[in-house]
N, CA, C and O atoms as a GROMACS GRO file, in nm:
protein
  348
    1UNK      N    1   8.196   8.172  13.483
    1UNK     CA    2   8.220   8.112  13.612
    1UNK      C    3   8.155   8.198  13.719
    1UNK      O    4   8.130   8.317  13.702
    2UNK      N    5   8.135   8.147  13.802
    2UNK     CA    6   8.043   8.200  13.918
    2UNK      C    7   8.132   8.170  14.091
    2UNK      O    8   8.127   8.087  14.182
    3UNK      N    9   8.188   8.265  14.066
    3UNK     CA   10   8.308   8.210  14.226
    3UNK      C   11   8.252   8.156  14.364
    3UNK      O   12   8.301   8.075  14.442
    4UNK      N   13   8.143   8.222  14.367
    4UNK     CA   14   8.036   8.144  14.472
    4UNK      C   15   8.000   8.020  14.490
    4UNK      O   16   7.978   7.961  14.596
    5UNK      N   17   7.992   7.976  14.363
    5UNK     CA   18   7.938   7.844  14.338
    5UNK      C   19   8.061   7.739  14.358
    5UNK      O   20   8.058   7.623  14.399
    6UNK      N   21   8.137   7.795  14.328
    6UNK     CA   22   8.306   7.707  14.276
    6UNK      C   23   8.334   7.652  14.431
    6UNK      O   24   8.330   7.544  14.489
    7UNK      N   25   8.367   7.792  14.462
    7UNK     CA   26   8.417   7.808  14.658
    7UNK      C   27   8.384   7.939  14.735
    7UNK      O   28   8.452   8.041  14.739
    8UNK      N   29   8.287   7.918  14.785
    8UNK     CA   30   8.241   8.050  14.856
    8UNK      C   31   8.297   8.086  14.994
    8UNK      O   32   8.242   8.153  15.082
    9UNK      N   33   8.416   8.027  14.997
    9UNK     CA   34   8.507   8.036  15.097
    9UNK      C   35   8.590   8.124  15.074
    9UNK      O   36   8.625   8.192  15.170
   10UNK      N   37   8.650   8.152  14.940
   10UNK     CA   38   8.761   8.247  14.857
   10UNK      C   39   8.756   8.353  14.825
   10UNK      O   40   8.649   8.409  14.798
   11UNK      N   41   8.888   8.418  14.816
   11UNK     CA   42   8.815   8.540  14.701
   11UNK      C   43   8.765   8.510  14.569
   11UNK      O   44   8.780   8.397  14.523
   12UNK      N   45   8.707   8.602  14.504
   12UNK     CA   46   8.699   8.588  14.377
   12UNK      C   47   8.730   8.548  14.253
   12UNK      O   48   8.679   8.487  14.159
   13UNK      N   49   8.888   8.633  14.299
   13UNK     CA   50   9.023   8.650  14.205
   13UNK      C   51   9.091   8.494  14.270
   13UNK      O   52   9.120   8.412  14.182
   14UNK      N   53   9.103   8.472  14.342
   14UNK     CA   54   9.180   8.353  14.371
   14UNK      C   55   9.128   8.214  14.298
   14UNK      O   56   9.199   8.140  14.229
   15UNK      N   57   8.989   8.195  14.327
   15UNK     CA   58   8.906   8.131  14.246
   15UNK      C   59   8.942   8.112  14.082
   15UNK      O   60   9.000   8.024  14.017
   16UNK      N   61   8.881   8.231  14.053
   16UNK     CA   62   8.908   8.231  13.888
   16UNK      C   63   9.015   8.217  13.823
   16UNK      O   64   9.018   8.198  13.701
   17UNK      N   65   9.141   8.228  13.917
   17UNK     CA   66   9.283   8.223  13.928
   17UNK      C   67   9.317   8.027  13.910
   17UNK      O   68   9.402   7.981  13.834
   18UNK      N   69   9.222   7.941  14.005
   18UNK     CA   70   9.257   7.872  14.008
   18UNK      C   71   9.165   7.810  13.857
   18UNK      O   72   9.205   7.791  13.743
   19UNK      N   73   9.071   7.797  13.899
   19UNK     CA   74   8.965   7.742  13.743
   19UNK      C   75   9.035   7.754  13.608
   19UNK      O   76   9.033   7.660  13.528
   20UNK      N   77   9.124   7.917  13.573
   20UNK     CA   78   9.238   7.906  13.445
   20UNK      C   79   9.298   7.776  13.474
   20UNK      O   80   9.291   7.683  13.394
   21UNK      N   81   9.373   7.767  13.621
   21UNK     CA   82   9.495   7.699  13.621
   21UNK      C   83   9.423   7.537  13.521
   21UNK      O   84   9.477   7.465  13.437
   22UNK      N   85   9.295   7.534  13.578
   22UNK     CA   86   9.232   7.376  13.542
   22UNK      C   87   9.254   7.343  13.403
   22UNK      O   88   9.297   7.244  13.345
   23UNK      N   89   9.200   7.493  13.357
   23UNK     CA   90   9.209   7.491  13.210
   23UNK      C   91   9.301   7.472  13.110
   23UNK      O   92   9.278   7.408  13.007
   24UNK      N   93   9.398   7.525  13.135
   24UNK     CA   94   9.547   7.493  13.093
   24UNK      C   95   9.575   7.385  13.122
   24UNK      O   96   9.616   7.333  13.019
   25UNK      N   97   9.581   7.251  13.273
   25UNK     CA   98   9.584   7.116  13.240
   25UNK      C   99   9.508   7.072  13.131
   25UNK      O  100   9.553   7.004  13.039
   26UNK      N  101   9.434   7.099  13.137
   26UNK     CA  102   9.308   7.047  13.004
   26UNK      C  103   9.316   7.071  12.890
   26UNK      O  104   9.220   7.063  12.814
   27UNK      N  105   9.468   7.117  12.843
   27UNK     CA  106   9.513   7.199  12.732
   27UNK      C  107   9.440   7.314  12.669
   27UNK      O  108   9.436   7.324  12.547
   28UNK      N  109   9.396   7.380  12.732
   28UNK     CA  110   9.279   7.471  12.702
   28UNK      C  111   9.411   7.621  12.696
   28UNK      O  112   9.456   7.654  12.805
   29UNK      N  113   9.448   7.680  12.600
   29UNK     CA  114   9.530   7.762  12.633
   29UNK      C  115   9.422   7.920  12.646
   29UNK      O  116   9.339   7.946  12.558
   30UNK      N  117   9.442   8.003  12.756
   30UNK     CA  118   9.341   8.085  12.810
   30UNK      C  119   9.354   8.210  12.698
   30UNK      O  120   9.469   8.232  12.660
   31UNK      N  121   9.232   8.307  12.632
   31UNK     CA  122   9.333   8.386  12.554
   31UNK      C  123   9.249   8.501  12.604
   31UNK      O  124   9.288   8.610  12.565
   32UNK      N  125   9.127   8.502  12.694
   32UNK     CA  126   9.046   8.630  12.750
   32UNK      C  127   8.986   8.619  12.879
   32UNK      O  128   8.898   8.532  12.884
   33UNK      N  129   9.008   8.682  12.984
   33UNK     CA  130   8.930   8.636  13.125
   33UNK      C  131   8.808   8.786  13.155
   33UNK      O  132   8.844   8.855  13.250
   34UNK      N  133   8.752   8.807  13.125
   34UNK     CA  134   8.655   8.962  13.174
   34UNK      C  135   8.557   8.916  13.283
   34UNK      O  136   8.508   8.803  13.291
   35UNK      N  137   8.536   9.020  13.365
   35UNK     CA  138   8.453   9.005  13.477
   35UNK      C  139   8.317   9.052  13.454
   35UNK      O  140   8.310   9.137  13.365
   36UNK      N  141   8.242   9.030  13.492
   36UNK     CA  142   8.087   9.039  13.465
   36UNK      C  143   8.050   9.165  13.546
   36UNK      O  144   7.930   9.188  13.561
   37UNK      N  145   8.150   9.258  13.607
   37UNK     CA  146   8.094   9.354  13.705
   37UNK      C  147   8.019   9.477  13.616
   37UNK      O  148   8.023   9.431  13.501
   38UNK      N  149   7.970   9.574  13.609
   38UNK     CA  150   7.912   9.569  13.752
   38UNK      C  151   7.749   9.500  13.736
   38UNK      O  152   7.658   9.532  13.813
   39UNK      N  153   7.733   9.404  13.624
   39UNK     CA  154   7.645   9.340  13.612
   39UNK      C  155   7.590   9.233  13.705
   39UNK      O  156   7.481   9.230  13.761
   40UNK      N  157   7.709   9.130  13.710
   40UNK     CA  158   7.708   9.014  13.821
   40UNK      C  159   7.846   9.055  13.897
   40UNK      O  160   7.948   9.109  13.854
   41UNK      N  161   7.808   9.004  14.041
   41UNK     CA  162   7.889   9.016  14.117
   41UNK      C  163   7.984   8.897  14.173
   41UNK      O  164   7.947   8.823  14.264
   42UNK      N  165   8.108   8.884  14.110
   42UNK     CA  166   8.171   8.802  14.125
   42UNK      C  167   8.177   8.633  14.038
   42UNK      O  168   8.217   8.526  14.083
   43UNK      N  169   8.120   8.667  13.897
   43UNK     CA  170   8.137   8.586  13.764
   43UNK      C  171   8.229   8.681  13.651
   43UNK      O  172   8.241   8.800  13.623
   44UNK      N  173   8.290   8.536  13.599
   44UNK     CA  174   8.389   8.558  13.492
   44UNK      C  175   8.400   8.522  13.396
   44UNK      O  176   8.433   8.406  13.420
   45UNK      N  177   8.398   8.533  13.256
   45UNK     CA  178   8.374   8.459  13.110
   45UNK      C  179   8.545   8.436  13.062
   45UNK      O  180   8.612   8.526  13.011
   46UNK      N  181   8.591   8.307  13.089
   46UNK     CA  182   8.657   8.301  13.015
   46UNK      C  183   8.712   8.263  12.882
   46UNK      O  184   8.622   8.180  12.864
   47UNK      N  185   8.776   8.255  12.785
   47UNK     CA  186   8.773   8.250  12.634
   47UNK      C  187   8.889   8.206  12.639
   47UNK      O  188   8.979   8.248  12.711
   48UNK      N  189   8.895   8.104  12.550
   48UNK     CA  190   9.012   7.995  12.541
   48UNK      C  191   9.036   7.882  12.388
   48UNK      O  192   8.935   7.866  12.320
   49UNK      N  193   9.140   7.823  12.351
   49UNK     CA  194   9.151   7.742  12.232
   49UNK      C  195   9.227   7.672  12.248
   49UNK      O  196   9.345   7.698  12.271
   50UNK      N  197   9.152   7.511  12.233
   50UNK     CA  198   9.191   7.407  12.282
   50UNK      C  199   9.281   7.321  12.186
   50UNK      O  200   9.234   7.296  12.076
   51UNK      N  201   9.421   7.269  12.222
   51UNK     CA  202   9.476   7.225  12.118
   51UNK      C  203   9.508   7.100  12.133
   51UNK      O  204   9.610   7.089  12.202
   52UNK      N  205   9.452   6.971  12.086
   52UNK     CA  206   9.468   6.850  12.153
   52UNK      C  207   9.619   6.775  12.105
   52UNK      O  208   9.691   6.824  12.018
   53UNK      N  209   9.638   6.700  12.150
   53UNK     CA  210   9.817   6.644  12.091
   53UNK      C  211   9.813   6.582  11.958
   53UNK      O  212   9.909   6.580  11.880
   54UNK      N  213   9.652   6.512  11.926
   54UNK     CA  214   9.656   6.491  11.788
   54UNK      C  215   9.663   6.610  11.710
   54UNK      O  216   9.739   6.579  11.618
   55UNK      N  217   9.631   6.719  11.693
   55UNK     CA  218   9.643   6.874  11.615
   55UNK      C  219   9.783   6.897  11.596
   55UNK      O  220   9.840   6.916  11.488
   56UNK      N  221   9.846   6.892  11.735
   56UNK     CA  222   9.994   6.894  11.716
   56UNK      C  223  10.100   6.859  11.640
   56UNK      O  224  10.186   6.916  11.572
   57UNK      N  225  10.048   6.682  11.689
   57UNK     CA  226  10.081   6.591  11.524
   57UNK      C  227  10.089   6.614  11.412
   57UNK      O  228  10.184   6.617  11.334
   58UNK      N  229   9.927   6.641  11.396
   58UNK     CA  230   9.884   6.701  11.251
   58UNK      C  231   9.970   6.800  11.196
   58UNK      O  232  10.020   6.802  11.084
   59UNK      N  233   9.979   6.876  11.284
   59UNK     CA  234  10.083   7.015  11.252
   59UNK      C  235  10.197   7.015  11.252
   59UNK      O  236  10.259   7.110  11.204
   60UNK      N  237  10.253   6.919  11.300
   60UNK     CA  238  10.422   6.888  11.252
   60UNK      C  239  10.463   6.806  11.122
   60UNK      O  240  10.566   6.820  11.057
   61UNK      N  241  10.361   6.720  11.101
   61UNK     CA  242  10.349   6.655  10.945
   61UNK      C  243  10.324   6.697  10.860
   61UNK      O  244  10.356   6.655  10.749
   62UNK      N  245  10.254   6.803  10.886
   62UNK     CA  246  10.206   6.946  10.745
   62UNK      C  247  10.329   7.018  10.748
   62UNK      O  248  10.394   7.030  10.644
   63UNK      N  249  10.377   7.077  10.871
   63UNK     CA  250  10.534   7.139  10.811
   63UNK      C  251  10.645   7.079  10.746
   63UNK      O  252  10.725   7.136  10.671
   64UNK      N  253  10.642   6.936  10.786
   64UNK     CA  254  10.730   6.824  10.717
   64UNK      C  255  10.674   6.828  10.587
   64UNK      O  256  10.749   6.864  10.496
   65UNK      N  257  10.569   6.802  10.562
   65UNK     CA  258  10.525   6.813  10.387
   65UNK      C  259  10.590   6.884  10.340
   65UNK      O  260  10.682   6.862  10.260
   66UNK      N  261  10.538   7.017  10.398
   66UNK     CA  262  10.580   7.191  10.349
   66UNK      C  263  10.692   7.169  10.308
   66UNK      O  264  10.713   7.159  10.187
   67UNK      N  265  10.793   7.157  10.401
   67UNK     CA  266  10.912   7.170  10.367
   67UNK      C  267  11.006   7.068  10.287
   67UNK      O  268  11.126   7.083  10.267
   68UNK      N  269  10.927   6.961  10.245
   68UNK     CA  270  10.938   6.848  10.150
   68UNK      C  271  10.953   6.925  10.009
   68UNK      O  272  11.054   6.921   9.939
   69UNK      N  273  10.840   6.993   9.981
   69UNK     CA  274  10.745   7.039   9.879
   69UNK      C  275  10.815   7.176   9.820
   69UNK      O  276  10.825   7.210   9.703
   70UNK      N  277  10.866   7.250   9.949
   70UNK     CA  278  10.897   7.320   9.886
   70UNK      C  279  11.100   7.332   9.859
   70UNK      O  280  11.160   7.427   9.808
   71UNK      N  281  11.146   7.233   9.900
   71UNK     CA  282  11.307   7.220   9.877
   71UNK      C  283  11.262   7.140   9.729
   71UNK      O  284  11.329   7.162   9.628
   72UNK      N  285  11.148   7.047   9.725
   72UNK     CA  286  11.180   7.026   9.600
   72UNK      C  287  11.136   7.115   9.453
   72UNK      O  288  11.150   7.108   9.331
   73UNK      N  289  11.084   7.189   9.543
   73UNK     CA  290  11.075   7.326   9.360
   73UNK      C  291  11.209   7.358   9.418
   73UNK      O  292  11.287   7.369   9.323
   74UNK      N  293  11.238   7.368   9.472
   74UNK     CA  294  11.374   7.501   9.458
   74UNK      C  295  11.501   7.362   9.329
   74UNK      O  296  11.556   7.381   9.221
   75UNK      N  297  11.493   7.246   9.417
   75UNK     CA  298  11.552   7.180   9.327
   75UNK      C  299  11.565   7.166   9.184
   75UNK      O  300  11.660   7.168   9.106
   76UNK      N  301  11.404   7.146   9.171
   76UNK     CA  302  11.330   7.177   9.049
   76UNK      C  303  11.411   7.284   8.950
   76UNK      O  304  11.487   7.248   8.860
   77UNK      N  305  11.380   7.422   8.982
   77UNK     CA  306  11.363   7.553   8.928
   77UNK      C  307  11.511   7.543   8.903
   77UNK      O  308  11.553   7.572   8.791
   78UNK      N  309  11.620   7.492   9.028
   78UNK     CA  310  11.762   7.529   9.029
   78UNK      C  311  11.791   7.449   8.876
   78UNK      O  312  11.844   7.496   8.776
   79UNK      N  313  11.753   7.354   8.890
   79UNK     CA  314  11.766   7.235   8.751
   79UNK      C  315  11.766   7.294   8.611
   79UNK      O  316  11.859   7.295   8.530
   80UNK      N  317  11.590   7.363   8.592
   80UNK     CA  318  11.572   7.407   8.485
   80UNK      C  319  11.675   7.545   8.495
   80UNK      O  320  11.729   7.568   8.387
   81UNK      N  321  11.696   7.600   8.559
   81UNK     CA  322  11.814   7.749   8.528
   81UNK      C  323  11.899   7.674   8.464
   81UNK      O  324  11.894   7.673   8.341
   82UNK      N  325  11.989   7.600   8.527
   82UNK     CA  326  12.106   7.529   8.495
   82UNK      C  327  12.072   7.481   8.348
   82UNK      O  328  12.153   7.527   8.267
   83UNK      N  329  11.978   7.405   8.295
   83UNK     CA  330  11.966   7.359   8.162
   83UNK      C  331  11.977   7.446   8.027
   83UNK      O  332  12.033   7.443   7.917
   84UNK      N  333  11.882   7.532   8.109
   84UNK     CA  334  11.840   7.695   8.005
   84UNK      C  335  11.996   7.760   8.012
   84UNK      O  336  12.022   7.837   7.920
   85UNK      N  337  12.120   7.733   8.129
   85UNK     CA  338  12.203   7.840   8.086
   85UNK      C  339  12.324   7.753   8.019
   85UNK      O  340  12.431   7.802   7.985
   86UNK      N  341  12.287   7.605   8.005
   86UNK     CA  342  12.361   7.543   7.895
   86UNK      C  343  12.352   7.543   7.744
   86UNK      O  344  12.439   7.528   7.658
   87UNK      N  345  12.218   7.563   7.737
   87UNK     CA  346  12.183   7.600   7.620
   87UNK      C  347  12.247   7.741   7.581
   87UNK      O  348  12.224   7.791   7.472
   0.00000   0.00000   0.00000
């Protein structure tokens, strides 16, 4: 980001302050902000990972599996103990 360009009315920090804020509507969750000094004066790289609501989805139906999958070995395993200690 280049704060000049954005709003050259602002500070810097206020700027880049607000551009995160954009990012996070945009589900963009922020995870690095570094300043370009003393290279460029008043640019910022930020680093971010975007998680859309379908992923979310995705990821609550894979734990539902999971936990499908794995109550039924325990069922499983509990079964075969029980058989083996009738014998």
């Amino acid at each position: 980001m280049q704060a000049n360009c954005i709003d050259s009315t602002a500070a810097a920090e206020a700027v880049f302050a607000s551009e995160v804020e954009k990012l996070k509507k945009e589900k963009i969750k922020p995870q690095e902000q570094i300043t370009l000094e003393p290279y460029e004066r008043d640019h910022a790289v930020v680093t971010g990972i975007y998680r859309s609501a379908a992923f979310a989805v995705f990821t609550v139906l894979l734990n539902v599996l999971w936990m499908t999958l794995v109550s039924s070995l325990v069922v499983y395993f509990v079964s075969l103990v029980l058989n083996i200690l009738k014998n």
